[in-house]
MDTraj code that builds the backbone (N, CA, C; nanometers):
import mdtraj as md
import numpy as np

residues = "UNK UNK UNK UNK UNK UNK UNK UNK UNK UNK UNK UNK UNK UNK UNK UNK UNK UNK UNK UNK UNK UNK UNK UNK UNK UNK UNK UNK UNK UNK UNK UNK UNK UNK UNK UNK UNK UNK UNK UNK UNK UNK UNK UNK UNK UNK UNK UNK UNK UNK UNK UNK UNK UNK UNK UNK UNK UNK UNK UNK UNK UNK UNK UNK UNK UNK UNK UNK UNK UNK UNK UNK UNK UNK UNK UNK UNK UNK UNK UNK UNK".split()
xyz = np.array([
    [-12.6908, 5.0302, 28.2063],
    [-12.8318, 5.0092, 28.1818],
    [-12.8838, 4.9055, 28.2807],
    [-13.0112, 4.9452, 28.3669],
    [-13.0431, 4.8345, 28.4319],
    [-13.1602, 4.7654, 28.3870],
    [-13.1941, 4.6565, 28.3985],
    [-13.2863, 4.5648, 28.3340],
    [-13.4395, 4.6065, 28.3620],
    [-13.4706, 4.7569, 28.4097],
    [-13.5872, 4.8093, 28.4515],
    [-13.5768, 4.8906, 28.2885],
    [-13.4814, 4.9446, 28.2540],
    [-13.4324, 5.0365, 28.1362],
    [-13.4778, 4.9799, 27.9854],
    [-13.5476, 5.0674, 27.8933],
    [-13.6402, 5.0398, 27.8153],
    [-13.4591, 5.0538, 27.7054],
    [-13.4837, 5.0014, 27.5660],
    [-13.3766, 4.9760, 27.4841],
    [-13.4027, 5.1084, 27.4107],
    [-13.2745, 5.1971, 27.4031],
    [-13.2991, 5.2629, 27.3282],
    [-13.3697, 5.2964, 27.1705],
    [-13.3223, 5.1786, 27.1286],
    [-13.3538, 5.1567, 26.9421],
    [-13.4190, 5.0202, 26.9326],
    [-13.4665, 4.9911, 26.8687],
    [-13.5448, 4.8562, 26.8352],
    [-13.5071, 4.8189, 26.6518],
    [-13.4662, 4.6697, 26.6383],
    [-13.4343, 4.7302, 26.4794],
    [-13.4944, 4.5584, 26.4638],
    [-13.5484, 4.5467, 26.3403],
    [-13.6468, 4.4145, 26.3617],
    [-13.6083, 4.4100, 26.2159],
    [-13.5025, 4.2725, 26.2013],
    [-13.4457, 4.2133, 26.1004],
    [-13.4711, 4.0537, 26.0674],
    [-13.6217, 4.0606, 26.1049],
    [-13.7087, 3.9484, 26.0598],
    [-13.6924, 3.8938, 25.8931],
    [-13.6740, 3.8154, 25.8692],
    [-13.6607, 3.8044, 25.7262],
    [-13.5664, 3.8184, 25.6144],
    [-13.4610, 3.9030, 25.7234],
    [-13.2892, 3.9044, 25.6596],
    [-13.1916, 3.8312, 25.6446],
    [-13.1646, 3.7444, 25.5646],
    [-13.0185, 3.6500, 25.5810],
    [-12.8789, 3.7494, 25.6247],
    [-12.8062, 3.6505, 25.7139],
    [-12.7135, 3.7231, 25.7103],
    [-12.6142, 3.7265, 25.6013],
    [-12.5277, 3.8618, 25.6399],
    [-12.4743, 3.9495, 25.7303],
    [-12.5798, 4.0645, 25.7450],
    [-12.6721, 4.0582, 25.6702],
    [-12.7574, 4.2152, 25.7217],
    [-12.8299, 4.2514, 25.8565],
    [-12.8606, 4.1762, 25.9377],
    [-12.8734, 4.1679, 26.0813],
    [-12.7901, 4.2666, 26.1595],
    [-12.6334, 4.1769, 26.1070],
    [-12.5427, 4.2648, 26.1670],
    [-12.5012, 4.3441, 26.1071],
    [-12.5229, 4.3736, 25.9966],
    [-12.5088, 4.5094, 25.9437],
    [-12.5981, 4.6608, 25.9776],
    [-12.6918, 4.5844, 26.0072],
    [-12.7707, 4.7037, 26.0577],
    [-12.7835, 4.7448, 26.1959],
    [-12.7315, 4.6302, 26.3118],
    [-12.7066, 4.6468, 26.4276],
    [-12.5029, 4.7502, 26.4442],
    [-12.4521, 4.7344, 26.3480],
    [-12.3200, 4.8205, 26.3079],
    [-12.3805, 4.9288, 26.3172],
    [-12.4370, 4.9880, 26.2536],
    [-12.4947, 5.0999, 26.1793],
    [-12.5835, 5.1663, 26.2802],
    [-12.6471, 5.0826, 26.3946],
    [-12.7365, 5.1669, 26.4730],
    [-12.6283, 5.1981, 26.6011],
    [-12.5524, 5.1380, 26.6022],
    [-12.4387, 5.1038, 26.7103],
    [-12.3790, 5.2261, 26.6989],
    [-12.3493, 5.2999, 26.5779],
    [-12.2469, 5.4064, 26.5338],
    [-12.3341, 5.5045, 26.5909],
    [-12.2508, 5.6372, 26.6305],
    [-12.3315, 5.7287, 26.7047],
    [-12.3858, 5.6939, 26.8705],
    [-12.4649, 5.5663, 26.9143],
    [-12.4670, 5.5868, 27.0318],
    [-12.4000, 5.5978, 27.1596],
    [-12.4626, 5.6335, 27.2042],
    [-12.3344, 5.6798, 27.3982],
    [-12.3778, 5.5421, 27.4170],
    [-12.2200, 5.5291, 27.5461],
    [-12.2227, 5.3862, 27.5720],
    [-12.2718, 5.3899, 27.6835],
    [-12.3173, 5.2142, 27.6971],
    [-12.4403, 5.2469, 27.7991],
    [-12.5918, 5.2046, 27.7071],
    [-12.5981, 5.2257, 27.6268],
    [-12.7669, 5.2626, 27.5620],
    [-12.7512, 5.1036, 27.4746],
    [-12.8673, 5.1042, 27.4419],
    [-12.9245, 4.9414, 27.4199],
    [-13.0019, 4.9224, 27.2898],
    [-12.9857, 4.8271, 27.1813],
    [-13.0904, 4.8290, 27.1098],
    [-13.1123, 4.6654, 27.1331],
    [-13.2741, 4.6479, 27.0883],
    [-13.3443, 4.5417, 27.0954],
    [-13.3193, 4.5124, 26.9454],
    [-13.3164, 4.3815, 26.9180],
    [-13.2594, 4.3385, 26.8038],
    [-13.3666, 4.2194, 26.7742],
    [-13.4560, 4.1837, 26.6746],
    [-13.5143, 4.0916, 26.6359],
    [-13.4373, 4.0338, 26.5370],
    [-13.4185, 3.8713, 26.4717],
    [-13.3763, 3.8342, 26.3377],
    [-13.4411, 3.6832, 26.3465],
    [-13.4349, 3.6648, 26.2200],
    [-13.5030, 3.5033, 26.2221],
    [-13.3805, 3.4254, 26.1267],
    [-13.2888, 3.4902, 26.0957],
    [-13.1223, 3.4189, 26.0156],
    [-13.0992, 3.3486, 26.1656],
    [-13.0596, 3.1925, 26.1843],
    [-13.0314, 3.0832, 26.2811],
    [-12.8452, 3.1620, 26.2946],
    [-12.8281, 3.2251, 26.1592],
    [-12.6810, 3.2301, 26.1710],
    [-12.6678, 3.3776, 26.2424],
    [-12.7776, 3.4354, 26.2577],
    [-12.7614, 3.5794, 26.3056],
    [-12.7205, 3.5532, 26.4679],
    [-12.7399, 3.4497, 26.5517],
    [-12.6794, 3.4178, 26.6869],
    [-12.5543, 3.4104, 26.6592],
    [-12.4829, 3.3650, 26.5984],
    [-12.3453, 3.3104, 26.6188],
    [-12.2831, 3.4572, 26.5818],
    [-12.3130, 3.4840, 26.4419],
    [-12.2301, 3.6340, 26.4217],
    [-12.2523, 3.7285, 26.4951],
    [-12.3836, 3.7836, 26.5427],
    [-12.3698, 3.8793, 26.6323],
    [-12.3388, 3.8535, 26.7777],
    [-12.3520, 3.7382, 26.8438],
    [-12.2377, 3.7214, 26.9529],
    [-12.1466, 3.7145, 26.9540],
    [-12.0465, 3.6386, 26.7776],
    [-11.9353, 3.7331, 26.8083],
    [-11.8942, 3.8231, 26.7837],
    [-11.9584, 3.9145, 26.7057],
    [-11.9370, 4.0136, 26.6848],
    [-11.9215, 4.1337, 26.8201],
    [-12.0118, 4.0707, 26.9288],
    [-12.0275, 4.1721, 27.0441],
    [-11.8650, 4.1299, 27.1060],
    [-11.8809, 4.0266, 27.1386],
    [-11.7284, 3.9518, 27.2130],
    [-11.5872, 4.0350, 27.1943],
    [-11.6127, 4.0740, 26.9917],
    [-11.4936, 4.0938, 26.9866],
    [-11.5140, 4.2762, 27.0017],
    [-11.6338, 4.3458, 26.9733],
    [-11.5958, 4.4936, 26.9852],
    [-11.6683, 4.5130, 27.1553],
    [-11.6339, 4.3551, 27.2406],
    [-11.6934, 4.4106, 27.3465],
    [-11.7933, 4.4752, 27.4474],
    [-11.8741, 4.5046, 27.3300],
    [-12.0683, 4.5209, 27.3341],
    [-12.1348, 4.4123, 27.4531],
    [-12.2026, 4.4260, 27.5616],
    [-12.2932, 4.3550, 27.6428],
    [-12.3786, 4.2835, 27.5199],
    [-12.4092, 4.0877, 27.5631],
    [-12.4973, 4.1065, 27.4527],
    [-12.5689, 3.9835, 27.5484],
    [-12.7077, 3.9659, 27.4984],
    [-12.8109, 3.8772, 27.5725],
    [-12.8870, 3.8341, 27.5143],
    [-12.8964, 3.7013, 27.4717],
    [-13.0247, 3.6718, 27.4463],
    [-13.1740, 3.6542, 27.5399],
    [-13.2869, 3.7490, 27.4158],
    [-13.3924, 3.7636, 27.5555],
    [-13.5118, 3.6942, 27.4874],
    [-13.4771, 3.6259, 27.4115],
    [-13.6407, 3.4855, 27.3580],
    [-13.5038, 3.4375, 27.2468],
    [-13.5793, 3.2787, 27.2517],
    [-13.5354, 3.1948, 27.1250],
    [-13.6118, 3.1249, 27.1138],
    [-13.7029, 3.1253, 26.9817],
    [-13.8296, 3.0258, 26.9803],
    [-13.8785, 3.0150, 26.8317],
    [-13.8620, 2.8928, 26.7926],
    [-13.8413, 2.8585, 26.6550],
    [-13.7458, 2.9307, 26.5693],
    [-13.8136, 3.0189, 26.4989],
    [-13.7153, 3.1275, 26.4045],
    [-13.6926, 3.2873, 26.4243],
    [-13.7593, 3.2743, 26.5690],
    [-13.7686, 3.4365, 26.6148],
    [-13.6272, 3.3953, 26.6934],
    [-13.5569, 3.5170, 26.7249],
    [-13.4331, 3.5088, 26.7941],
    [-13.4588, 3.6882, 26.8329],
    [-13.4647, 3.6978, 26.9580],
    [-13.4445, 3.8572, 27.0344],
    [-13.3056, 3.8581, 27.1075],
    [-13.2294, 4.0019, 27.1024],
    [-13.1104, 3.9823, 27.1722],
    [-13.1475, 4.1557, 27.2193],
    [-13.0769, 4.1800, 27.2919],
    [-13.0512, 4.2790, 27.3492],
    [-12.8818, 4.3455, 27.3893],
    [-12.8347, 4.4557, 27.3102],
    [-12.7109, 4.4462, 27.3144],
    [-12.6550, 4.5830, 27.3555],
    [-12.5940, 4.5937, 27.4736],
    [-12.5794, 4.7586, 27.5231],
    [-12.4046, 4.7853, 27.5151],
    [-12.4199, 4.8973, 27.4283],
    [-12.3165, 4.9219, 27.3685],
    [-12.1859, 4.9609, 27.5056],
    [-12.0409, 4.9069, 27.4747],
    [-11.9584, 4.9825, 27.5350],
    [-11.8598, 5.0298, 27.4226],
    [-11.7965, 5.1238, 27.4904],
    [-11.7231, 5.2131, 27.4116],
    [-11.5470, 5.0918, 27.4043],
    [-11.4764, 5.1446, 27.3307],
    [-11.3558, 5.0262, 27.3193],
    [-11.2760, 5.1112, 27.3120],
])
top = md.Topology()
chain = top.add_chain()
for i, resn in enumerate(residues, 1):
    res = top.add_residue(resn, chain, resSeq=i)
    for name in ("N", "CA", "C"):
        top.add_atom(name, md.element.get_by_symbol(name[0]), res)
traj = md.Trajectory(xyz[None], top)
């Protein structure tokens, strides 16, 4: 994916404590070809730590693309393992 490349899925988990952030970034993850991207909103402070490591360990590209107060955007393009 190059950074001109729009995110495939968008999943906006504003208002969720975790683990549901990353539960629903699991869940959109399943099924896609690798390569493809979802944009991820959450306002859980703890949703950074788990879903970076969560990418680390199944290896997923992951980025944060805003951090500003309680908004947190990441962008995470799936690889296959």
């Amino acid at each position: 994916m190059t950074s001109t490349d729009a995110p495939q899925k968008k999943i906006d988990a504003t208002g969720l404590a975790c683990p549901l952030p990353l539960l629903k970034l699991k869940q959109a993850l399943h099924g896609m070809a690798e390569g493809e991207a979802i944009h991820l909103i959450a306002s859980d402070a703890n949703s950074l730590t788990d879903i970076k490591r969560y990418c680390e360990i199944a290896g997923h590209d992951f980025k944060i693309i805003h951090q500003e107060n309680q908004r947190l955007e990441f962008l995470i393009s799936k690889k296959n393992s």
